[in-house]
N, CA, C and O atoms as a GROMACS GRO file, in nm:
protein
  364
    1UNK      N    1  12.043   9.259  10.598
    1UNK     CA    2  12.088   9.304  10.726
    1UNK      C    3  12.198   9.211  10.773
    1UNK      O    4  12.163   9.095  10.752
    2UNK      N    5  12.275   9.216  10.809
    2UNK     CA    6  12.420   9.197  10.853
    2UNK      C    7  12.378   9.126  10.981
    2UNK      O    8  12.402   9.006  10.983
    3UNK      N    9  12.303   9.193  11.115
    3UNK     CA   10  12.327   9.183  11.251
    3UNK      C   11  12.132   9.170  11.281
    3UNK      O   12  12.044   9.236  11.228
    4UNK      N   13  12.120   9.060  11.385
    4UNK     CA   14  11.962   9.067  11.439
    4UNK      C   15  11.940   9.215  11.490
    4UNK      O   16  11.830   9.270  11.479
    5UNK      N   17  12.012   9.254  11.528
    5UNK     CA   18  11.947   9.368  11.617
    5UNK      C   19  11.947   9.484  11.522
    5UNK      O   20  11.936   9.594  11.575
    6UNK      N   21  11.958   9.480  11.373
    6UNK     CA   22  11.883   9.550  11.307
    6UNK      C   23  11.753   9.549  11.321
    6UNK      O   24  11.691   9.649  11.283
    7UNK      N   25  11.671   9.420  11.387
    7UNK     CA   26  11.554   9.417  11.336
    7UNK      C   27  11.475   9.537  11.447
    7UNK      O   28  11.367   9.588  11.418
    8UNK      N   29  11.538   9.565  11.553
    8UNK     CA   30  11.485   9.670  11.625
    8UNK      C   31  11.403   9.815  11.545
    8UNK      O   32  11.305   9.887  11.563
    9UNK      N   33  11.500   9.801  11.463
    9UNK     CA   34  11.508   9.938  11.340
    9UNK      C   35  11.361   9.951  11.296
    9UNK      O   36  11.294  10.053  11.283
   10UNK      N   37  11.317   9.774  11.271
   10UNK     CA   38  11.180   9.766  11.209
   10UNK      C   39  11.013   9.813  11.280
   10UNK      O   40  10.961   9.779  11.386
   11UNK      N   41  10.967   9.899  11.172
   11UNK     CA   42  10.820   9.899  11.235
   11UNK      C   43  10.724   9.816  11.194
   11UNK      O   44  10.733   9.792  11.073
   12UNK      N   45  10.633   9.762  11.248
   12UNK     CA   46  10.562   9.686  11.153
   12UNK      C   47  10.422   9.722  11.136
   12UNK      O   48  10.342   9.753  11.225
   13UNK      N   49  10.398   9.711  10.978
   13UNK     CA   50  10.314   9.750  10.896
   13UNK      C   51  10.356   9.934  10.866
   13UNK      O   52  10.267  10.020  10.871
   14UNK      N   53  10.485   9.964  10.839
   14UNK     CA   54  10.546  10.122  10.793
   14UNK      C   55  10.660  10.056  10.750
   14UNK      O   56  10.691  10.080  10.633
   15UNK      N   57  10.713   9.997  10.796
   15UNK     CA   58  10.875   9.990  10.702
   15UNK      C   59  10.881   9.870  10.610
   15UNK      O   60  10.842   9.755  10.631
   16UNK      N   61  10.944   9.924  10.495
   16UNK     CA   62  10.940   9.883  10.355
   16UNK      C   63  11.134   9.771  10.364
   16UNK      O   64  11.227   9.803  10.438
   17UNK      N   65  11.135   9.684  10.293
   17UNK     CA   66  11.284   9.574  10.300
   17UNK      C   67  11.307   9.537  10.110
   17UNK      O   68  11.238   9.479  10.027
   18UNK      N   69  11.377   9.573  10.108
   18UNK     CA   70  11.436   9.544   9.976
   18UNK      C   71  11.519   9.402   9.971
   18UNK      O   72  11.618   9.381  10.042
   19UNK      N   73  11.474   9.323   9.891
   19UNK     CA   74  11.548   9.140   9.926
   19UNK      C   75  11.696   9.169   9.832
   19UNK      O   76  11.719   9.206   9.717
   20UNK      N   77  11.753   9.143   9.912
   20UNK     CA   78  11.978   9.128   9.874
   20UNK      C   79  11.942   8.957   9.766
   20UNK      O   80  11.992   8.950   9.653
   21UNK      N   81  11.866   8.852   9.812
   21UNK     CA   82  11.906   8.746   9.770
   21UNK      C   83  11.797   8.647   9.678
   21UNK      O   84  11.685   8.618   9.721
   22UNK      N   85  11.831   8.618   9.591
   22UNK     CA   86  11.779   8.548   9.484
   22UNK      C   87  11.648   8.472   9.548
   22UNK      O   88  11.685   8.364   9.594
   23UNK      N   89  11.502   8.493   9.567
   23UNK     CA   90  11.425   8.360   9.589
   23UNK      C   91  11.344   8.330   9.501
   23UNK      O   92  11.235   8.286   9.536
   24UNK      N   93  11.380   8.349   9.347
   24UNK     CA   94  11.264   8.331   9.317
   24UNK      C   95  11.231   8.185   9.279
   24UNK      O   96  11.146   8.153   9.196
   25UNK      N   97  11.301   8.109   9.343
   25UNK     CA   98  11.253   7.959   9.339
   25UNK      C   99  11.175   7.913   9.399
   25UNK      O  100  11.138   7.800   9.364
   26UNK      N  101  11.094   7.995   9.552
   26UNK     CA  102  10.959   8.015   9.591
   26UNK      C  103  10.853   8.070   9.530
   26UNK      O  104  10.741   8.019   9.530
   27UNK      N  105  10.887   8.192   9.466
   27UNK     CA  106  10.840   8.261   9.436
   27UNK      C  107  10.860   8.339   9.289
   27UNK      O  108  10.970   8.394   9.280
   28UNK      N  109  10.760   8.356   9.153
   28UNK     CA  110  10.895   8.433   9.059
   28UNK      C  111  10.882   8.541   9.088
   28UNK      O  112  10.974   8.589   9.021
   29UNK      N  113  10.823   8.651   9.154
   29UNK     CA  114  10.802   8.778   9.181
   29UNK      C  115  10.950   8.820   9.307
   29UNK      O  116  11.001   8.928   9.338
   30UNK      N  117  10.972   8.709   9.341
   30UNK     CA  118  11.082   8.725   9.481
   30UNK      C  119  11.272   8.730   9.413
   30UNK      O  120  11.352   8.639   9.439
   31UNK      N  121  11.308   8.852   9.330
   31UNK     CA  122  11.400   8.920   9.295
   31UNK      C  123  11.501   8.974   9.350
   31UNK      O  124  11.477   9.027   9.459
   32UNK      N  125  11.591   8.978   9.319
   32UNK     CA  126  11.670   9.083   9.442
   32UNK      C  127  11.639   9.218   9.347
   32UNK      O  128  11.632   9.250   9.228
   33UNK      N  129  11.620   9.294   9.521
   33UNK     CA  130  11.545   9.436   9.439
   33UNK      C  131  11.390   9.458   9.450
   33UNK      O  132  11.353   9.573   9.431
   34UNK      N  133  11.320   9.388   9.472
   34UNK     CA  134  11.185   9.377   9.530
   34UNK      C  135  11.174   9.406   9.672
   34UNK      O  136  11.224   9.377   9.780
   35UNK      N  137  11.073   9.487   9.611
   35UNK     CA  138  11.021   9.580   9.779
   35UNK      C  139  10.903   9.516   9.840
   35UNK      O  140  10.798   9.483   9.787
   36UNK      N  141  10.946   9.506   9.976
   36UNK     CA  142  10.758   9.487  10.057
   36UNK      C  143  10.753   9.548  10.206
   36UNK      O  144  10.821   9.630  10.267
   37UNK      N  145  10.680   9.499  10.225
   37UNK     CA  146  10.622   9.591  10.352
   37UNK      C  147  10.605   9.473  10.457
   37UNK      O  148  10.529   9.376  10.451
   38UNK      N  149  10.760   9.532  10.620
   38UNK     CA  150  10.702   9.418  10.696
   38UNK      C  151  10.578   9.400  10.780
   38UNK      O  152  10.561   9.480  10.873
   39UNK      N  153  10.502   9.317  10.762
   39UNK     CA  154  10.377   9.344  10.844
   39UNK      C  155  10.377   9.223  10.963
   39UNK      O  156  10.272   9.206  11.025
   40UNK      N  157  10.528   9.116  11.003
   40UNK     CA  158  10.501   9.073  11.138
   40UNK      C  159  10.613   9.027  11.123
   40UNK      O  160  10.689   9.061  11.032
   41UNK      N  161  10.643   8.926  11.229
   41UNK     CA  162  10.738   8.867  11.260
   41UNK      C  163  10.736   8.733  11.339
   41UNK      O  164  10.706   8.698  11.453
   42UNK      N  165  10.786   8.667  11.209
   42UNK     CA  166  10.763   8.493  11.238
   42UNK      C  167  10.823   8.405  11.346
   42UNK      O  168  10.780   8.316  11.418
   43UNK      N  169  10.927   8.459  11.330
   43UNK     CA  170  11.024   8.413  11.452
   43UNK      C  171  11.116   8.526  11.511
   43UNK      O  172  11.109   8.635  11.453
   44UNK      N  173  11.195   8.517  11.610
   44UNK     CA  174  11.328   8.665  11.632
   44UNK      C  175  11.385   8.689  11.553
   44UNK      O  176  11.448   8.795  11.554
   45UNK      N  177  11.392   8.587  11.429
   45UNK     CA  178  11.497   8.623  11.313
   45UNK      C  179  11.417   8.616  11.166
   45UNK      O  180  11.475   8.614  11.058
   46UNK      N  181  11.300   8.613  11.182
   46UNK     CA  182  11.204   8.588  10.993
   46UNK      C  183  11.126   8.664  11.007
   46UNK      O  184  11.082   8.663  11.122
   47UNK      N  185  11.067   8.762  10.922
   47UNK     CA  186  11.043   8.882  10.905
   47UNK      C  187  10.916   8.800  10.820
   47UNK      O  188  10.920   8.703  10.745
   48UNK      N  189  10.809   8.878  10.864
   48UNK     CA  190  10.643   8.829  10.766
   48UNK      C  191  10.678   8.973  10.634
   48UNK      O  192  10.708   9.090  10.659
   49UNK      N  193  10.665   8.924  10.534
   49UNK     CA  194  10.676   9.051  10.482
   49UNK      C  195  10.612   9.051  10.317
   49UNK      O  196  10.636   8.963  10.234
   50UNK      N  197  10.542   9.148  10.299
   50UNK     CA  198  10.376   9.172  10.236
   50UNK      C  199  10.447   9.241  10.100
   50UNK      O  200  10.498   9.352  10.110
   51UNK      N  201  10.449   9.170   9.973
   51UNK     CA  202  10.488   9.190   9.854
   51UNK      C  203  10.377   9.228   9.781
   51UNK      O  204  10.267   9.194   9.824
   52UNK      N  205  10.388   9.306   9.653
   52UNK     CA  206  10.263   9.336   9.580
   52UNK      C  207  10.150   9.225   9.533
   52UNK      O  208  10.033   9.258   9.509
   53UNK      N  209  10.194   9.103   9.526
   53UNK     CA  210  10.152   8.952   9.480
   53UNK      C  211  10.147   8.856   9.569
   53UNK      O  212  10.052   8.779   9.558
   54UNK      N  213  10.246   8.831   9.684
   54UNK     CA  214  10.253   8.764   9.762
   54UNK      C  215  10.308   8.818   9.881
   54UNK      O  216  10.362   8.928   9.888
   55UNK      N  217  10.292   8.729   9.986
   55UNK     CA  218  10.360   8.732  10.135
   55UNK      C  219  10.452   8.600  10.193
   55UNK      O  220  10.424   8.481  10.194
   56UNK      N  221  10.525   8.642  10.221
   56UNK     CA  222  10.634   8.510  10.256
   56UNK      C  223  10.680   8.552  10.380
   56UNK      O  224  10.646   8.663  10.420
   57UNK      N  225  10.759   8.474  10.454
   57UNK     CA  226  10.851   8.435  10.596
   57UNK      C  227  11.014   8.472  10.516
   57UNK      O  228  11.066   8.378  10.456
   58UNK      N  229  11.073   8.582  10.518
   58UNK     CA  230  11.192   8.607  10.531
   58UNK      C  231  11.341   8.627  10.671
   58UNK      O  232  11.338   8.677  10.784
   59UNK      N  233  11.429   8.574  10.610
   59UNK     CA  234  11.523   8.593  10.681
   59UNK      C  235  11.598   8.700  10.731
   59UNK      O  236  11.643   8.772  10.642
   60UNK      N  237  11.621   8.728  10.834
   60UNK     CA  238  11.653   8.911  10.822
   60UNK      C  239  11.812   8.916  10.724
   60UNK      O  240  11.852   9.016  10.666
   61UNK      N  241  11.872   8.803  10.726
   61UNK     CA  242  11.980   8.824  10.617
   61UNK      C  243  11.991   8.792  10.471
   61UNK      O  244  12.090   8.764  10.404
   62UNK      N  245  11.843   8.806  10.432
   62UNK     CA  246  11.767   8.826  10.270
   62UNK      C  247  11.775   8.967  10.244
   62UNK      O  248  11.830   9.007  10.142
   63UNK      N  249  11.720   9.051  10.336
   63UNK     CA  250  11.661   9.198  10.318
   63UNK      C  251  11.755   9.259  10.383
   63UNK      O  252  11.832   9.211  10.466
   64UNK      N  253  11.745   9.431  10.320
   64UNK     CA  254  11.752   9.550  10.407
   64UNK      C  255  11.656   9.637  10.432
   64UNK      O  256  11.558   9.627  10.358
   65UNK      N  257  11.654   9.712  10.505
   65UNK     CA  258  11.602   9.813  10.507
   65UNK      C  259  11.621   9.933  10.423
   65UNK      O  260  11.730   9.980  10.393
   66UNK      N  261  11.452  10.000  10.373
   66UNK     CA  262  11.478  10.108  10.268
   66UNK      C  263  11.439  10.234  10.350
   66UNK      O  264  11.330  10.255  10.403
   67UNK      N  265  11.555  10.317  10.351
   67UNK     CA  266  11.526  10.421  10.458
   67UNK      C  267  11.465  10.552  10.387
   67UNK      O  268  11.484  10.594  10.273
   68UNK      N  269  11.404  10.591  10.469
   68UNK     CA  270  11.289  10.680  10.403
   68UNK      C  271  11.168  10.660  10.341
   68UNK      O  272  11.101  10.748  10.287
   69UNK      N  273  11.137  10.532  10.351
   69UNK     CA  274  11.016  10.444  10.236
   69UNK      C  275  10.904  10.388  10.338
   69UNK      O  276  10.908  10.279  10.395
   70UNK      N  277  10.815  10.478  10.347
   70UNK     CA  278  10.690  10.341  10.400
   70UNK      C  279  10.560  10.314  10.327
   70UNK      O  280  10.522  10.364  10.221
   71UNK      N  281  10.502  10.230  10.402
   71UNK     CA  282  10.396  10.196  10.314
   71UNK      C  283  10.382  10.078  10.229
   71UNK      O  284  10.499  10.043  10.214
   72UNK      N  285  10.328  10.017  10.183
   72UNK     CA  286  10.322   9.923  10.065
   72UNK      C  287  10.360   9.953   9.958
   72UNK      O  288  10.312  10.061   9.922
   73UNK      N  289  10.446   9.893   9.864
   73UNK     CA  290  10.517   9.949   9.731
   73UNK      C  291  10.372   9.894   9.666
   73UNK      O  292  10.272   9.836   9.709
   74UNK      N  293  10.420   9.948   9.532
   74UNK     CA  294  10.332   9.896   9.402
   74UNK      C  295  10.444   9.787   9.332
   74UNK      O  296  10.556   9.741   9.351
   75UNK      N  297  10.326   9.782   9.233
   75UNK     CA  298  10.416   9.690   9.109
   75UNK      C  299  10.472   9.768   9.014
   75UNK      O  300  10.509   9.716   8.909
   76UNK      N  301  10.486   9.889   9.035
   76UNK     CA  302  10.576  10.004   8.938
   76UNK      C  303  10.689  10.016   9.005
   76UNK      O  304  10.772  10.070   8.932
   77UNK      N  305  10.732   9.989   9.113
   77UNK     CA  306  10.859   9.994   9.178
   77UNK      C  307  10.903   9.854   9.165
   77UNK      O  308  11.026   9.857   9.164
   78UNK      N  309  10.880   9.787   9.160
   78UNK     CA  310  10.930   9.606   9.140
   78UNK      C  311  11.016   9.630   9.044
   78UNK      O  312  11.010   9.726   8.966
   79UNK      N  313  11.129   9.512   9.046
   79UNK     CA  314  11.227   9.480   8.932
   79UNK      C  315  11.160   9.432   8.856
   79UNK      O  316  11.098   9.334   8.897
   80UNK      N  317  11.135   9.472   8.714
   80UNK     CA  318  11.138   9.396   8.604
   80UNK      C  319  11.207   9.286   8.508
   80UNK      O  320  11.191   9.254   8.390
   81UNK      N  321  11.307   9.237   8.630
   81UNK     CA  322  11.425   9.145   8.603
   81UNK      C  323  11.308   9.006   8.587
   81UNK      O  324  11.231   8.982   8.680
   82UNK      N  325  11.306   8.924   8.462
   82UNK     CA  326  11.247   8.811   8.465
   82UNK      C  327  11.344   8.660   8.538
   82UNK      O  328  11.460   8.648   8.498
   83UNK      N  329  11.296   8.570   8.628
   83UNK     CA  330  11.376   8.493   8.665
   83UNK      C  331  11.439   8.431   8.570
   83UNK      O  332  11.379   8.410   8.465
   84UNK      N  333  11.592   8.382   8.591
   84UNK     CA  334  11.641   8.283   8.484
   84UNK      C  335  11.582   8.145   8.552
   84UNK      O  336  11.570   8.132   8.674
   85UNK      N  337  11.551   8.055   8.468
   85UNK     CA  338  11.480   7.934   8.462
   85UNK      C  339  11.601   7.831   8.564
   85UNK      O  340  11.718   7.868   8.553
   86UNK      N  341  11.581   7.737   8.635
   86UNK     CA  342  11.633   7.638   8.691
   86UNK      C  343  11.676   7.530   8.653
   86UNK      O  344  11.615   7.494   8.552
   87UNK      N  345  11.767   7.446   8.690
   87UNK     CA  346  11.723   7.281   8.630
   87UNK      C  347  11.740   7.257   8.793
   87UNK      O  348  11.783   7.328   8.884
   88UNK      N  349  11.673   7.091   8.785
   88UNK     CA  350  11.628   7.076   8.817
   88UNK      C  351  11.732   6.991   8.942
   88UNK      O  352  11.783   6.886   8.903
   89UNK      N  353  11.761   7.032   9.079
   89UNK     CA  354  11.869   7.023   9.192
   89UNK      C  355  11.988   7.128   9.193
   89UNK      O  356  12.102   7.101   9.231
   90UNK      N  357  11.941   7.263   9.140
   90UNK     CA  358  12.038   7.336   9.158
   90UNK      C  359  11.966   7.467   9.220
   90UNK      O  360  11.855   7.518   9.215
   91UNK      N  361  12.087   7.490   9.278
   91UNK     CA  362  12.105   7.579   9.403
   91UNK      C  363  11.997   7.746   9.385
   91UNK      O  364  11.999   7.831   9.474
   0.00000   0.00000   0.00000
């Protein structure tokens, strides 16, 4: 999302956010392209949001919104992209 006041857009526990940005250095399931379901809101700007495996505190300028999609995804809709590995102080 570009602008906070997308987050108006959001319902919580019905609308589904697809992540724009790489985390899987929290997480390896956290892809760009991974779907979840927001179910709160951490701060005015971090989105609680409920993955098939995990739940994390997102930024609203990680995600978008998937229009037309609610509900909890499965793990048949997840990227099957495996993380590339890290060393160790990089970005």
């Amino acid at each position: 999302m570009k602008d906070r006041s997308e987050l108006e857009k959001i319902h919580i526990g019905e609308t589904r956010v697809v992540l724009t940005r790489d985390l899987s250095i929290m997480n390896q399931n956290l892809v760009p392209g991974a779907q979840g379901l927001a179910v709160g809101m951490l701060a005015n700007y971090t989105l609680k949001v409920a993955f098939p495996r995990v739940t994390v505190g997102i930024s609203y300028r990680d995600c978008e919104i998937v229009e037309g999609a609610v509900g909890m995804p499965t793990d048949a809709e997840q990227p099957k992209a495996m993380p590339r590995p890290r060393a160790m102080g990089e970005e």
